[in-house]
C-alpha positions as CSV (number, residue, x, y, z in Angstrom):
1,X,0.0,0.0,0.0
2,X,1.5,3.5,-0.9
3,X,1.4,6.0,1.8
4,X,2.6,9.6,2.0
5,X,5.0,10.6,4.1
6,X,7.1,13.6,4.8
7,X,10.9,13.7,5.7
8,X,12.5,15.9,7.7
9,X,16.7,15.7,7.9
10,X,19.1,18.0,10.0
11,X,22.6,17.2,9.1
12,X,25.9,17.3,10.3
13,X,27.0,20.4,8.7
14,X,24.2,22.4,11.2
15,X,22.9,24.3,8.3
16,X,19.1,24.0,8.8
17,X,16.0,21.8,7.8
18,X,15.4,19.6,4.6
19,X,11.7,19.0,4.2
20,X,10.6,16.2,1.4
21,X,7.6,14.8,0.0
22,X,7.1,11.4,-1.0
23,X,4.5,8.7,-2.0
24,X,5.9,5.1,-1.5
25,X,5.1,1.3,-0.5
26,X,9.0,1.5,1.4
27,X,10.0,-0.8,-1.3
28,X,10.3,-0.4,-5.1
29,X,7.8,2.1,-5.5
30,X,8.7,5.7,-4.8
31,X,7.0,8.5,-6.5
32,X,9.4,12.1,-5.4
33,X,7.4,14.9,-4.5
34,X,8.5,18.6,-3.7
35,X,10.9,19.8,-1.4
36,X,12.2,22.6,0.4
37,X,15.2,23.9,3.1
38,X,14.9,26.1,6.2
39,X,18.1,27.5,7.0
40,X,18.8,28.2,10.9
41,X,19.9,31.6,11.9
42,X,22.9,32.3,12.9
43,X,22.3,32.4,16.5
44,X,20.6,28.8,16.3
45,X,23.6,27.6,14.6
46,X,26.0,28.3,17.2
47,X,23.2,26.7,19.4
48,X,23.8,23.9,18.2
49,X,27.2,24.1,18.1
50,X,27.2,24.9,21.8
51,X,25.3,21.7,21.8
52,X,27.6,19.1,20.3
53,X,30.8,20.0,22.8
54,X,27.9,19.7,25.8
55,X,26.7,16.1,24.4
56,X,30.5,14.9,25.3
57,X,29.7,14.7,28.3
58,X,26.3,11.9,28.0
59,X,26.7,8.7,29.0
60,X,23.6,7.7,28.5
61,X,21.0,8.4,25.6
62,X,18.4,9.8,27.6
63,X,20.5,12.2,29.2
64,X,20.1,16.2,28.8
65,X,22.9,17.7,29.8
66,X,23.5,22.1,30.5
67,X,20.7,23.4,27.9
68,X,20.2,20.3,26.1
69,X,16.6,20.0,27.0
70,X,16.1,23.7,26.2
71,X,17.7,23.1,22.6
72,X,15.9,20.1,22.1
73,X,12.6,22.0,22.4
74,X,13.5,24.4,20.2
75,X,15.1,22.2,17.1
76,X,11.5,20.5,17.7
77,X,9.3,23.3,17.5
78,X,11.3,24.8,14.7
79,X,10.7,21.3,12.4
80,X,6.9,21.9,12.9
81,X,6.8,25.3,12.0
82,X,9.1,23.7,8.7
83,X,6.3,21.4,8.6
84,X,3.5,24.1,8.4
85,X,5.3,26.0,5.8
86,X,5.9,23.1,3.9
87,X,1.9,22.0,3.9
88,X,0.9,25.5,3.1
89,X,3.4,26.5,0.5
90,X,2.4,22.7,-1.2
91,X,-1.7,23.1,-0.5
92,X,-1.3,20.6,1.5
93,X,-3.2,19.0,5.0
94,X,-1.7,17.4,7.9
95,X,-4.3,14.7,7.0
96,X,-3.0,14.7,3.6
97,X,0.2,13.0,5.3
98,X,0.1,9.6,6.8
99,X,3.4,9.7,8.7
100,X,6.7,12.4,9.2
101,X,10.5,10.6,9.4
102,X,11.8,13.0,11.7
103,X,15.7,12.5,12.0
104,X,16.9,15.6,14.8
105,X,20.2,16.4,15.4
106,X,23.4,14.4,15.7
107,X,24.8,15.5,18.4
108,X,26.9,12.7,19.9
109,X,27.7,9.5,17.3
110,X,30.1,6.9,19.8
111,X,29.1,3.7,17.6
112,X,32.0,1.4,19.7
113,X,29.8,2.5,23.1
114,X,26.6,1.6,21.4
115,X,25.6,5.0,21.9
116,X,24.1,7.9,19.9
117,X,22.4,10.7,20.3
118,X,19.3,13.0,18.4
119,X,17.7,15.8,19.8
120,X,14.5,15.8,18.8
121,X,11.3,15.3,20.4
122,X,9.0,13.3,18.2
123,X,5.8,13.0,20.8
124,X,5.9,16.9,20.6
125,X,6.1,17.5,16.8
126,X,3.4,15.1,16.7
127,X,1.3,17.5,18.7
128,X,2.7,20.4,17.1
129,X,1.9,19.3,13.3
130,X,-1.2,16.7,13.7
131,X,0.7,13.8,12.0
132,X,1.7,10.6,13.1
133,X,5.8,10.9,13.4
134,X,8.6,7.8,13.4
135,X,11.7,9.2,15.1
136,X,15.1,7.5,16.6
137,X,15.6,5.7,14.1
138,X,19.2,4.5,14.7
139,X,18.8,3.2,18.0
140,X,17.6,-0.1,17.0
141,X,20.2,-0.9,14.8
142,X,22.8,-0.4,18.0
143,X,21.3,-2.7,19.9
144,X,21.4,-5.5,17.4
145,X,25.1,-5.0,17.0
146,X,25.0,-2.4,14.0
147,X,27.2,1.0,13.8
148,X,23.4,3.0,13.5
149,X,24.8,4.7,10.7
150,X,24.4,5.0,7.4
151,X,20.8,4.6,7.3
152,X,20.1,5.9,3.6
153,X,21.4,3.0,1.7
154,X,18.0,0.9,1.6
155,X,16.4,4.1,0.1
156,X,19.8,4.2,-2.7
157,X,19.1,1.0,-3.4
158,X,15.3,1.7,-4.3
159,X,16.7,5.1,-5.9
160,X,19.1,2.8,-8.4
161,X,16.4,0.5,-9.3
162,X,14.4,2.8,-11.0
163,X,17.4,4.5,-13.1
164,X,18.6,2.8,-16.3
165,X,21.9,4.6,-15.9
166,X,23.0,3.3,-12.7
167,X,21.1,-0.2,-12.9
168,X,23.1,-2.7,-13.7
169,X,26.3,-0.9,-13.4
170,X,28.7,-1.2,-10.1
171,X,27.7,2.3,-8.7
172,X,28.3,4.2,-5.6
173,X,25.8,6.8,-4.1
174,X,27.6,9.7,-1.9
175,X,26.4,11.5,0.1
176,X,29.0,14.5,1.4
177,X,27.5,16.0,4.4
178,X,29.2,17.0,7.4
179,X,30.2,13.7,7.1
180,X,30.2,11.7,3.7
181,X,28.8,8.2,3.2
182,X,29.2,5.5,0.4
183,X,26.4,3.3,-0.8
184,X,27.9,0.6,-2.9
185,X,25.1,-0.7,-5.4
186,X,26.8,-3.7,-7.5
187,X,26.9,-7.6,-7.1
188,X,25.6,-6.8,-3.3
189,X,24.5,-3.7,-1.1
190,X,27.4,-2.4,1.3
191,X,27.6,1.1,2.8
192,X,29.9,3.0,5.2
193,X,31.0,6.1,6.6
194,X,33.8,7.2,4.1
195,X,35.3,10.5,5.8
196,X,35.0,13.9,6.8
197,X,32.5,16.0,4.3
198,X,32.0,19.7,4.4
199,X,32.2,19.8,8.1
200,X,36.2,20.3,8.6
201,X,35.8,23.1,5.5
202,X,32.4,24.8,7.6
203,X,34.7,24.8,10.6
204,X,37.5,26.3,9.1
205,X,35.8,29.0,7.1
206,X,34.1,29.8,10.2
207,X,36.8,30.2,12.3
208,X,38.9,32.2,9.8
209,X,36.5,33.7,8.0
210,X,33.2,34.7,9.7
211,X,31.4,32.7,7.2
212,X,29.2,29.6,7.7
213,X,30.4,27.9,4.5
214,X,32.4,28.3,1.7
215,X,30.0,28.9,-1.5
216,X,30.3,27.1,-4.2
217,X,33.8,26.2,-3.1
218,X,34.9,30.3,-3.5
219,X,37.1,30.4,-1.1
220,X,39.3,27.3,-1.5
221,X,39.4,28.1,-5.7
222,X,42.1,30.7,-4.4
223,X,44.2,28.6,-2.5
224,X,46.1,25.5,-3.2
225,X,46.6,21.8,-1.5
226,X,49.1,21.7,1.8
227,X,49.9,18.0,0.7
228,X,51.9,17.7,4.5
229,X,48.4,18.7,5.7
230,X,46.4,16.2,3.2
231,X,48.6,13.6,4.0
232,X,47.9,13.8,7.7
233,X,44.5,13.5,7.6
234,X,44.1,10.8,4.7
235,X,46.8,8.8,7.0
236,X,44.5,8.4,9.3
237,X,43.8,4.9,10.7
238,X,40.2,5.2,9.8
239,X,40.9,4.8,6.3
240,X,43.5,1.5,6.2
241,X,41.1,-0.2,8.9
242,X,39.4,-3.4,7.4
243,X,36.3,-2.9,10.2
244,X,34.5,0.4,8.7
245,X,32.8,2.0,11.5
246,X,30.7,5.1,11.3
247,X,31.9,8.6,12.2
248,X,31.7,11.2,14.9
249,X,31.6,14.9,14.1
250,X,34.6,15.7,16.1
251,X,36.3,12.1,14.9
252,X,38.3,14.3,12.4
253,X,39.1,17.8,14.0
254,X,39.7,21.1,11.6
255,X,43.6,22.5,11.3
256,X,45.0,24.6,13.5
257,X,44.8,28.3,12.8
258,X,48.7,28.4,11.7
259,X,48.8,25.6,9.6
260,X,47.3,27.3,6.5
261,X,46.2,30.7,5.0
262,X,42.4,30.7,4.8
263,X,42.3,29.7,1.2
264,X,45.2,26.8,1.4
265,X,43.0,25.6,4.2
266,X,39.5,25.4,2.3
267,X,41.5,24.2,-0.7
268,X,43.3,21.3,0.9
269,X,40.5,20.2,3.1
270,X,38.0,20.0,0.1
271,X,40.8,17.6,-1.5
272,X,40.7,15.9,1.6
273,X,37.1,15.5,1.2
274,X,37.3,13.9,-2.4
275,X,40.5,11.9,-1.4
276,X,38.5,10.0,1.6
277,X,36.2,9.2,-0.6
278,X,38.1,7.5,-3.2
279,X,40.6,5.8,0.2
280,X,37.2,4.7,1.5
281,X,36.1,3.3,-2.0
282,X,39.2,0.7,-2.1
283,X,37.1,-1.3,0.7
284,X,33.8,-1.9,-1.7
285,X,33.6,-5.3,-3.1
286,X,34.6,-4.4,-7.0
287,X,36.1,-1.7,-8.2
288,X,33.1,1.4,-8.8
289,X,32.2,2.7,-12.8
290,X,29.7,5.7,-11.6
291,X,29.7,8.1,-8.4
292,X,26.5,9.5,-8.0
293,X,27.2,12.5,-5.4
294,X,24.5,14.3,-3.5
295,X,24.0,16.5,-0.1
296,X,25.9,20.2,-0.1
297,X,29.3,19.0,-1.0
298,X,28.5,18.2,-4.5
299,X,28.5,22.1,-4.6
300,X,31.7,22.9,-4.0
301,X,33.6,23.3,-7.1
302,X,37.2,22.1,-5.8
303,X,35.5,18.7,-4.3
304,X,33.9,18.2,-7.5
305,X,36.7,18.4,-9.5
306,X,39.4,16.6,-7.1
307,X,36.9,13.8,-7.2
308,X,36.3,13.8,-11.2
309,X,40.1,13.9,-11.3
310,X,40.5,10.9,-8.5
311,X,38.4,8.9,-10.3
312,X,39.3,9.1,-13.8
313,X,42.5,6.7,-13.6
314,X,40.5,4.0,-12.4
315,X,37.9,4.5,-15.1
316,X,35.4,5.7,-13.1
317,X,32.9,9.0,-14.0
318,X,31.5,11.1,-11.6
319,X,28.2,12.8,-11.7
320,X,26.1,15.2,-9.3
321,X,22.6,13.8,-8.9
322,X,20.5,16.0,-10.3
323,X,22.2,14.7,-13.9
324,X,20.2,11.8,-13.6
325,X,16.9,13.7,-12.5
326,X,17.3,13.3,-8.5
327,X,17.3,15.9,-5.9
328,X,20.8,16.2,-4.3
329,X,19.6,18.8,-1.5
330,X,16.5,16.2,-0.8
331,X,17.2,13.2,-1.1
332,X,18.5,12.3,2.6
333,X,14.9,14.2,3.8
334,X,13.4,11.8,1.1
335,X,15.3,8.7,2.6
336,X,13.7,9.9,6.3
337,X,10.2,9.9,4.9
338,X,11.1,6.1,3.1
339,X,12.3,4.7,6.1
340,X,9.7,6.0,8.0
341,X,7.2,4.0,5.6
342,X,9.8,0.8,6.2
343,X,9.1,1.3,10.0
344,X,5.2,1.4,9.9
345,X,5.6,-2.1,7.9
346,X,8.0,-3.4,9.6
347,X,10.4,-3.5,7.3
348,X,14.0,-3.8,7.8
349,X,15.7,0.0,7.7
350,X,19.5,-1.5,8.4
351,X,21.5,-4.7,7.1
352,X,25.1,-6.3,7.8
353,X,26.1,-5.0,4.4
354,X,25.2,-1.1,5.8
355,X,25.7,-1.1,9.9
356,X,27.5,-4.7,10.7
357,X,24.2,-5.6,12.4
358,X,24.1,-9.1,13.0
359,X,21.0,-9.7,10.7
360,X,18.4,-7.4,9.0
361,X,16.7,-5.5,11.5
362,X,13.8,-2.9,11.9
363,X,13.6,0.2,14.1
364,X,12.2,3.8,15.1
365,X,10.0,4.8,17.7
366,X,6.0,5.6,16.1
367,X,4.6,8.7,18.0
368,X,1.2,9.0,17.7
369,X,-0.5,12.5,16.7
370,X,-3.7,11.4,18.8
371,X,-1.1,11.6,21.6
372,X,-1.9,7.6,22.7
């Protein structure tokens, strides 16, 4: 049975709210519907960013530590006002909608403690917007033994089905975030945390700058690649390990301020973006023919070319998503809103090939708009 479902994704990189539309059965049918973002303002942001250094300190998931329970309110309340815009700019009803994926915010990822951590209170945006809402979605996946992240590749692998040019071909799906992501569609289904994405580069502009991000890759077009500084990250064990294990935010930490003008350190993190990528790669089961990149890094200009450039001597072509008619700011809010079907059915949202869970397991918590 197809149902309609909105997703909702904060990511990594802090920069504000992706809202999607879709229509699916949370298996082979998907039929994409409109999208939109909602930036957070500047004072949020740092909110947030407040947030992740006070998250250090839980030990347990349940715990709200120092404002936590204050933010948590407030990332909550802003997804349902994201919610209301979204239904009235789209004509829309909150009975129109059978179910929100509601993701939160990341703000503590310890995978080898079993632990991880979303703001986000889905019993209240339940309330707040009328709609039934699946949230926590990872959690599940952690108890069974998985990593709880990535969590995308079962929507990928619906995504590739229905695309001639990446059916049948050994392609790779990524995702640069904060954090970038593979999703290996070939012979089988594997998928892993492949390195730092934009958030290193966010960081640094930030620091040096002022500036939340660097545009369209602006800012790292002037400078050129510290290859001392490349090397040390890309030497990290992370990438030689045979046990790929999800990431932190703060598992890869930004230069220090000396180590690089402002453009040489946008310039050579961005090739450290594109480098992980292609280190990670070397751990999929065949070699890849197609990249398929989506989320914010596929607009930065010097990721975009380091990886074209990467990949060309193994005889590989990279593409941004929206070449073969997907949404790369959208589709992680569309993967939310899939899984979130997956979840009412009962439907696996994680496998061994994704998380290293033990077997194929379900998950997310259904809150109930009627508030039973």
């Amino acid at each position: 049975m197809m149902r309609t479902a909105i997703g909702l994704m904060s990511g990594t990189s802090l920069d504000g709210i992706d809202v999607a539309l879709l229509r699916t059965d949370g298996e082979a049918l998907v039929e994409r519907g409109p999208s939109m973002g909602v930036p957070y303002d500047a004072a949020f942001r740092r909110r947030l960013q407040g947030a992740l250094e006070t998250a250090r300190a839980i030990g347990e998931r349940t715990e709200r530590p120092g404002d936590l329970a204050d933010i948590e309110r407030e990332l909550t309340l802003r997804h349902g006002e994201a919610v209301r815009a979204f239904l009235a700019e789209n004509v829309l009803k909150p009975s129109d909608v059978d179910v929100i994926g509601f993701h939160g915010q990341t703000v503590l990822h310890r995978p080898n403690l079993a632990l991880t951590v979303q703001l986000g209170d889905g019993a209240l945006l339940a309330r707040e917007t009328g709609i039934d809402v699946v949230c926590d979605m990872r959690a599940n996946d952690m108890v069974h033994g998985g990593q709880g992240a990535p969590l995308i590749p079962a929507y990928h692998a619906a995504l590739a089905a229905g695309l001639p040019d990446v059916s049948g071909r050994a392609a790779v799906f990524v995702n640069i975030g904060g954090i970038s992501n593979l999703t290996f569609i070939g012979s089988e289904i594997v998928a892993f945390d492949s390195g730092p994405g934009n958030t290193l580069i966010d960081q640094w502009v930030d620091a040096h700058a002022g500036i939340p991000y660097d545009q369209g890759g602006m800012i790292a077009s002037e400078g050129r690649v510290n290859g001392p500084l490349a090397e040390r990250y890309l030497s990290h064990p992370f990438f030689t390990d045979p046990v790929r294990r999800s990431l932190d935010r703060n598992d890869f930490r930004p230069p220090e301020g000396a180590e690089a003008s402002l453009e040489d350190g946008a310039r050579t993190l961005a090739h450290v973006t594109a480098a992980a990528i292609l280190r990670s790669a070397r751990h999929l089961p065949e070699r890849p023919a197609l990249y398929v990149v989506c989320g914010g890094g596929r607009l930065n200009r010097a990721i975009m070319g380091d990886l074209v450039s990467l990949a060309a001597p193994e005889g590989a072509s990279v593409v941004a998503a929206e070449a073969l008619g997907l949404d790369g700011d959208s589709m992680e809010a569309e993967a939310w809103a899939y899984l979130a079907v997956r979840s009412l059915r009962g439907l696996p949202l994680t496998f061994p090939g994704t998380t290293g869970v033990a077997a194929p397991v379900t998950g997310g918590v259904l809150c109930s708009a009627a508030g039973d």
